[in-house]
Structures are given as C-alpha cells and as structure tokens.
C-alpha positions in Angstrom: -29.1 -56.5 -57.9 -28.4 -55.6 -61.5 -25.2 -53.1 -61.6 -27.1 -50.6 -63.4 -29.8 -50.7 -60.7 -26.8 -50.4 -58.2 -25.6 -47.3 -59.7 -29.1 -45.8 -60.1 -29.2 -46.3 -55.8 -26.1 -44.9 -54.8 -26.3 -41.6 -57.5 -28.7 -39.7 -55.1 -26.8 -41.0 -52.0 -23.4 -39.5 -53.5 -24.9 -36.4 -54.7 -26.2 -36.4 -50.7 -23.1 -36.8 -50.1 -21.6 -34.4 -51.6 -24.3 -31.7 -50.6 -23.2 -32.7 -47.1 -19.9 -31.8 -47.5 -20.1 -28.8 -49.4 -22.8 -27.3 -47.0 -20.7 -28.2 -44.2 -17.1 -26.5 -45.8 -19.3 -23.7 -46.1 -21.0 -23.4 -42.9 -17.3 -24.1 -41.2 -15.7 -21.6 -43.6 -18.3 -18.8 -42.3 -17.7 -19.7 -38.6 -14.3 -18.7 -39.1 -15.4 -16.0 -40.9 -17.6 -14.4 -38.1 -15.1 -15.4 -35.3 -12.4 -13.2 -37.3 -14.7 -10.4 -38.4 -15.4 -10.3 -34.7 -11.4 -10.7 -33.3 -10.2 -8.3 -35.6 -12.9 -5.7 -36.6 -15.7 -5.9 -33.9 -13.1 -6.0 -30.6 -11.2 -3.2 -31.7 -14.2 -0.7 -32.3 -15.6 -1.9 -29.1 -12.5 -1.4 -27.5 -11.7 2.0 -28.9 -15.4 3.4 -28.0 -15.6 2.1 -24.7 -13.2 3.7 -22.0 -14.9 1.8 -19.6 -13.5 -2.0 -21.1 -10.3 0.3 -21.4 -9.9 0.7 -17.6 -11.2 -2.7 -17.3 -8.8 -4.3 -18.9 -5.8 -2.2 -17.9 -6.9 -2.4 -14.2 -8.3 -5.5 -13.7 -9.6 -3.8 -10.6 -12.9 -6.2 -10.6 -10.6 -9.3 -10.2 -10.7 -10.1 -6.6 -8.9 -13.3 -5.6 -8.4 -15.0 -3.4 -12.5 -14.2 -2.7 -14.0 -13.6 0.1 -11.3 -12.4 2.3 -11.5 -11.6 5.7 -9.1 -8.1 5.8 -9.6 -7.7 9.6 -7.7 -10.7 10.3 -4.8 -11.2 8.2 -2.5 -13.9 10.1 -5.7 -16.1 8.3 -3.2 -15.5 5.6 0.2 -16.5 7.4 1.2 -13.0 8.7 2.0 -12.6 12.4 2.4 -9.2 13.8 0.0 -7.4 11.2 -2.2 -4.4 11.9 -5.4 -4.5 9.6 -6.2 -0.4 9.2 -7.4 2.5 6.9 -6.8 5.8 6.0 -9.0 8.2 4.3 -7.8 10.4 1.1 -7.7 14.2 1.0 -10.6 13.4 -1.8 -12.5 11.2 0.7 -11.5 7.8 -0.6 -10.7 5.1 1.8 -7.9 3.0 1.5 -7.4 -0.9 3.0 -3.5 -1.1 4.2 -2.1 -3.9 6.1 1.3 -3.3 8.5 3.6 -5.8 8.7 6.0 -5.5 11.4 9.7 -6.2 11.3 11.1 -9.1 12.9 13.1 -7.8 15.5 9.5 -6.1 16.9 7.4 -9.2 16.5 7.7 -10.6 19.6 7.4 -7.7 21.6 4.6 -5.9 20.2 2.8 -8.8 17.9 -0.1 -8.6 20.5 -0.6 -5.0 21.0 -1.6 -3.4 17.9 -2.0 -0.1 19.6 1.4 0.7 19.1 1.9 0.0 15.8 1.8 3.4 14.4 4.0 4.7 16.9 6.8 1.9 15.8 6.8 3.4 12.8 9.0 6.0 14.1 11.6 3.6 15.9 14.0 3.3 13.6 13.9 0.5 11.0 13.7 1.0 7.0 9.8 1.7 5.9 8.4 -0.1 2.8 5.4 1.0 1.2 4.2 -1.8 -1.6 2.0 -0.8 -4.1 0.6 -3.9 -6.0 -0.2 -4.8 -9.7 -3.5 -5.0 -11.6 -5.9 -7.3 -10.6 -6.3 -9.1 -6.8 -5.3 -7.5 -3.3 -2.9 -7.1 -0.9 -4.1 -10.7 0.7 -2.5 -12.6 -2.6 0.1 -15.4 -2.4 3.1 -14.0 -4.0 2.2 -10.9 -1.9 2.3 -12.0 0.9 5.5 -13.9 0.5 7.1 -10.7 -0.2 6.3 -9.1 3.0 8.0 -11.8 4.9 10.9 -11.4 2.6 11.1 -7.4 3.6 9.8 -8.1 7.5 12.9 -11.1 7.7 15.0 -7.9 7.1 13.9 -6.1 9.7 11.6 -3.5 7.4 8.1 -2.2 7.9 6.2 -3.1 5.4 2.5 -1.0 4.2 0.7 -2.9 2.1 -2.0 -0.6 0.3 -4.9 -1.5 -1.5 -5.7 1.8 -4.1 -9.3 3.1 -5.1 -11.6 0.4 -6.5 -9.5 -2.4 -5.1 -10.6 -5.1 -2.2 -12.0 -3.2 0.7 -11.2 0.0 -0.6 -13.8 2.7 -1.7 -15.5 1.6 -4.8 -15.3 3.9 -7.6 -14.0 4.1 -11.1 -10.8 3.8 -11.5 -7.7 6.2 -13.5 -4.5 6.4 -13.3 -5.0 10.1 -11.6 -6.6 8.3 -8.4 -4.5 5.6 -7.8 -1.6 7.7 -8.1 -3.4 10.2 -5.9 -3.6 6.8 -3.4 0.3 6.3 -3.2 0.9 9.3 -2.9 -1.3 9.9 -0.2 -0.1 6.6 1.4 3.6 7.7 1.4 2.6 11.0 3.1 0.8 9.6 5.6 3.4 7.5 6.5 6.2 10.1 5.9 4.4 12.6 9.3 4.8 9.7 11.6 7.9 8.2 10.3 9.8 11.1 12.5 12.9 10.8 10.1 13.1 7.3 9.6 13.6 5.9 6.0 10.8 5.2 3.9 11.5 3.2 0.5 8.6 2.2 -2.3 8.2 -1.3 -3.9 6.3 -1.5 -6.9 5.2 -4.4 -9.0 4.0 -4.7 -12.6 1.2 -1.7 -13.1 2.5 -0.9 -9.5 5.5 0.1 -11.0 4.0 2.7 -13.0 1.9 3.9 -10.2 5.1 4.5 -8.1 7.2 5.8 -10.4 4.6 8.8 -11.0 3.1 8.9 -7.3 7.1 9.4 -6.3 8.0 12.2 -9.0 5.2 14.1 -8.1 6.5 14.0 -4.5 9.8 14.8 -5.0 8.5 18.1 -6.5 6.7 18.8 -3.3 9.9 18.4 -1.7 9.1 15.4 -0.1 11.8 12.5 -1.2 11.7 9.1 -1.0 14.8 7.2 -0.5 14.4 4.9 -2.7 12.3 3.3 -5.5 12.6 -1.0 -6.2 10.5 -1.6 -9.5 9.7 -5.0 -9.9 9.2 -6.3 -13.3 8.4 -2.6 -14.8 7.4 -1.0 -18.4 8.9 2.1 -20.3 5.3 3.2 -20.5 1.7 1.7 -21.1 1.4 2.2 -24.7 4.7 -0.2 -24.8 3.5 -2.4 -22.8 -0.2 -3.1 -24.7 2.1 -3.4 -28.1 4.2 -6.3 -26.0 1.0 -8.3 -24.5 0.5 -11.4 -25.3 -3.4 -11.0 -25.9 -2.5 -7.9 -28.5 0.1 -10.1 -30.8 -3.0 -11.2 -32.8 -4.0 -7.3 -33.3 -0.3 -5.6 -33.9 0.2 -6.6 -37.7 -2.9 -4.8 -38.5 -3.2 -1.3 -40.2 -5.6 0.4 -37.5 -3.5 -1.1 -34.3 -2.6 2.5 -33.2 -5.9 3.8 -34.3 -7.9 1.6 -32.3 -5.9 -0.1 -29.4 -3.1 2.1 -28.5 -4.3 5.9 -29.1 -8.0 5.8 -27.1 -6.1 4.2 -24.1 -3.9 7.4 -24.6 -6.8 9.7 -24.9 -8.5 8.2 -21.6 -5.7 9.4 -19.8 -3.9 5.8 -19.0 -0.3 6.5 -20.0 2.1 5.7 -17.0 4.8 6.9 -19.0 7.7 5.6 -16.1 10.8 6.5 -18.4 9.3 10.5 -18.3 8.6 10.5 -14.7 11.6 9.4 -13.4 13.6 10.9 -15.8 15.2 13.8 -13.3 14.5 12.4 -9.7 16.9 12.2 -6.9 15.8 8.5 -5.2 17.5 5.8 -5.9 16.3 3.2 -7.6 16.4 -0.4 -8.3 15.0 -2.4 -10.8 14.1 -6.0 -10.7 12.8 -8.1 -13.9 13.0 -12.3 -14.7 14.0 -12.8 -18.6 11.1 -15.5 -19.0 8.4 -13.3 -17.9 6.1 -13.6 -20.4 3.5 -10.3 -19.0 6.0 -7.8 -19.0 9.2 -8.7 -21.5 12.3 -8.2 -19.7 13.3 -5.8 -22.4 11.2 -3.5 -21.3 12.8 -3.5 -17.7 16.5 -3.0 -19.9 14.9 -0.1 -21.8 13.9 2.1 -18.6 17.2 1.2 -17.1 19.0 2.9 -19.8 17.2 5.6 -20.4 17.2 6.3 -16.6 20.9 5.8 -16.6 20.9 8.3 -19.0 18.9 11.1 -17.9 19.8 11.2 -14.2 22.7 12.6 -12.3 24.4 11.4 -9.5 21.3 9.4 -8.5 21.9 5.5 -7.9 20.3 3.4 -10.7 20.9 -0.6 -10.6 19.3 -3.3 -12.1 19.1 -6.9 -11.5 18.1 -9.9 -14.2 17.2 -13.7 -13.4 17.3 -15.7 -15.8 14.7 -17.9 -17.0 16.1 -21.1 -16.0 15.0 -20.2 -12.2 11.3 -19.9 -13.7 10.3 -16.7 -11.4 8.5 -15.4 -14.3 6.0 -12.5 -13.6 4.9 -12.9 -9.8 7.4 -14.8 -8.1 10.9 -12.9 -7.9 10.1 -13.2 -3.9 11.3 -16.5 -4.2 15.0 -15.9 -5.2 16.9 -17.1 -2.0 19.1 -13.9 -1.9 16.5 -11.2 -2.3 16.6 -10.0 1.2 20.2 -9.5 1.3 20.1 -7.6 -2.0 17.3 -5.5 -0.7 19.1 -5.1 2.6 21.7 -3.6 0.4 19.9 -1.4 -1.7 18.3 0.2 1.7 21.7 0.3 3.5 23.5 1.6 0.6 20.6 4.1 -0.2 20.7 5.8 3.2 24.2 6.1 3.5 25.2 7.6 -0.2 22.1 9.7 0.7 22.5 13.6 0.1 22.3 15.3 3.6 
C-alpha cells in the first residue's frame, strides 16, 4: 500500500478515535457531575424536607438484626435464667423486656419463671439497659453485656422502646422513647421494694437515659446511678462528627439543611443540659478508636458535668484503641465487672440518706 493511501485509511479511524475519547471524557465527566449534584444538593433538600428519613436515619428503628428472632425464648441466644415479658405504657404502647437473673439466683429459680418479678425485690443491684439505634435487645454485643452485669450478681432489664423488635409499631421521637425508659424504670422502681436500681445506656441509649433519668429525678423518683456507654454532648454534635456527614460539613448550607430540621423535628438529646443538675451518679465509658461516636465527645460531657454538678459522683473511664473495643464491644474488657461492681457499691454507700 502506497503511504499516501495509508494515511488516507487511518485519518477517519483517528478522527474515530478521537470522537471516542472525547464523547467518553464527557459522558464520564457528567456522571460525576450528576452523582455530585445529587450527594451534595439533592440529599440535603431531601433530607431537610423529610422528617420521616430524619427519624430514619437517627433511629435506625427498621434495622432488625439478628432477623427473625424468637423473643419468647431467649436462652436460643445463650441466656440462662431469662424471663421473656411485657409491659404496657401509660400511652398504651407495649414494650418487649427480657430479665436476666443474677448469678447467685440462677440455679435456684432458672426454672420457675413465676418468681421472677418477685426477685426483684431480694436484694441485689437492678440494671435497666437501654440500647442504641438500630437492632434489639437479642444482639451479640448485647447480650454479652448482660452476662457481664448477671456475673456480678445484678438484675439486668433489657428493654426494647417503641417501634423496636416486638414492641408496638409506631413512629418513632425522642418524646416516646424517652417516655419508654422512663416508664420502664418506674415499673421496675414499685416492685424493687427499696432495692437499688442503676441505668446503662449505650450510644443513642445514652441520650435516651440521660433525659428519661432527669425527668425522673424531678418527679422525685432517683436513680442511683447512670453508666453511659460511649455517649454524645448532644445530637446536633454528634451528626457534625459522623462519618457519613464529613462529605457535607465544609459546605455553606450544612446547618441549614442537615443540622437545624433535625432540630426542628424535635431530635435533640441534648445530654450535657439534662444532666446538668442531677443527683445520680454517673459513669462514663467511651474507647478512643471508636469511630461512630469520637471519644471526644465522651471527654466533653464529662467536663461539662464535672462542672455543673455538686457533690454528685462523676467518673469517667477511656480504653485505648490498641484494645480495638471500638463502638459495640467495651463488654469485652476483662475488668468491666469489677469496675461496675465498684461503681454500684460505691454509689450506694456515698448515697444521700
């Protein structure tokens, strides 16, 4: 072939070419055009018009694992000795709760479940857990909790809130599930006969406790004591620290769109407010790597509760990352039942009479 003939065949295959790989620079540059117009402009509006996705994603109440649990039997689960009950709300909700009994009454009354409220009266600590967003009182880490508090001889009620596992299903605010621990505490409280009664919360359960247990302590009922485990100053802190907002916070209309309609749907859990002039005692847990709830966070409402409350016990306890407990799994450290045995002991006795 003659090299002008060779260069009249490959012009049109190069300007081809070239067409190609233009019309393909374009058609990528407008995919990541649309998938940031719709990250950065379309999921805020969405998110600031729709208090439903709000509570969605605050709650994660819809999140049910592990599925397709059997409540009514719960040593399916690994948990000797547990009652599988329900109370029912002053606003006609029902709630799920599982008792766990204390080791030193497992072998005695494991079988006869009958007796199980009455136990609650016979003498040892109390321990209401109020769980994060998301799953139920059946998960993993949950459930190696309880046999952390039930090894130190404690009762332990696990409550499932409004809208969560077998629980009445309805839409969920902060107002009802406080209303839920609450409720759960004072139902315990009239057949506790005296006996002491202590909340454990963990991540949102944190800021469902620390509002549930103000609101007591102004009805004159008090707790003796409050264990926060990996908590937040309040909910608008915590959306500005979550790793699924870092994308969003060095925009202009963060507040605007994000942070102020959560606000205006009533969601705040502001913890460093409510617990700002109560009486219990209080201990706070938190592991430096997790990544869900920065352990600064944990710092902050220590300080400011240090602060703001006298002659109330206040103490808080960091692990550090190399022991990899992260968000869930603090129920792993080998020494958590003594310093919880502690914190009980230590709480009853420096208690005001």
């Amino acid at each position: 072939m003659a090299p002008c003939m060779y260069f009249s065949f490959m012009k049109p295959v190069m300007i081809f070419l070239l067409i190609c790989v233009l019309a393909t620079c374009y058609i990528t540059t407008s995919f990541f055009a649309i998938i940031l117009f719709l990250i950065f402009i379309v999921v805020p509006i969405v998110f600031r018009y729709s208090p439903s996705l709000q509570r969605g994603m605050i709650f994660l109440n819809y999140v049910r694992r592990p599925f397709n649990v059997n409540y009514s039997q719960p040593e399916v689960y690994g948990l000797r000795g547990t009652r599988n009950f329900y109370i029912n709300t002053n606003d006609n909700m029902t709630l799920g709760v599982w008792h766990v009994l204390p080791r030193n009454l497992l072998d005695k009354y494991e079988k006869d479940k009958s007796n199980y409220e009455q136990l609650l009266s016979h003498g040892e600590p109390i321990v209401i857990y109020m769980h994060g967003n998301s799953g139920t009182r059946a998960n993993e880490h949950r459930v190696q909790l309880y046999h952390v508090l039930r090894n130190i001889n404690c009762h332990v009620l696990a409550v499932d809130y409004r809208s969560y596992a077998d629980s009445t299903d309805v839409e969920v605010s902060e107002l009802g599930v406080v209303t839920d621990a609450m409720e759960m505490f004072k139902w315990t409280h009239k057949r506790a006969n005296g006996t002491p009664i202590f909340g454990w919360g963990h991540s949102l359960g944190t800021g469902i406790g620390s509002h549930a247990y103000s609101l007591l302590e102004k009805e004159d009922i008090y707790p003796n004591g409050l264990i926060l485990e990996a908590p937040f100053t309040k909910m608008s802190d915590e959306i500005r620290e979550y790793p699924l907002t870092k994308i969003h916070r060095m925009l202009p209309w963060f507040e605007f769109f994000i942070i102020e309609p959560v606000q205006e749907n009533n969601i705040i859990f502001d913890t460093e407010k409510h617990l700002m002039d109560t009486k219990m005692s209080i201990l706070i847990l938190h592991a430096k790597d997790d990544i869900v709830i920065p352990y600064t966070l944990g710092e902050k409402l220590y300080n400011h509760i240090l602060k703001t409350r006298v002659n109330a016990t206040t103490e808080l306890v960091l692990y550090d990352a190399h022991l990899k407990f992260g968000h869930k799994f603090i129920c792993k450290d080998k020494e958590l039942g003594n310093r919880i045995r502690k914190f009980i002991d230590d709480s009853i006795n420096n208690a005001p009479q």
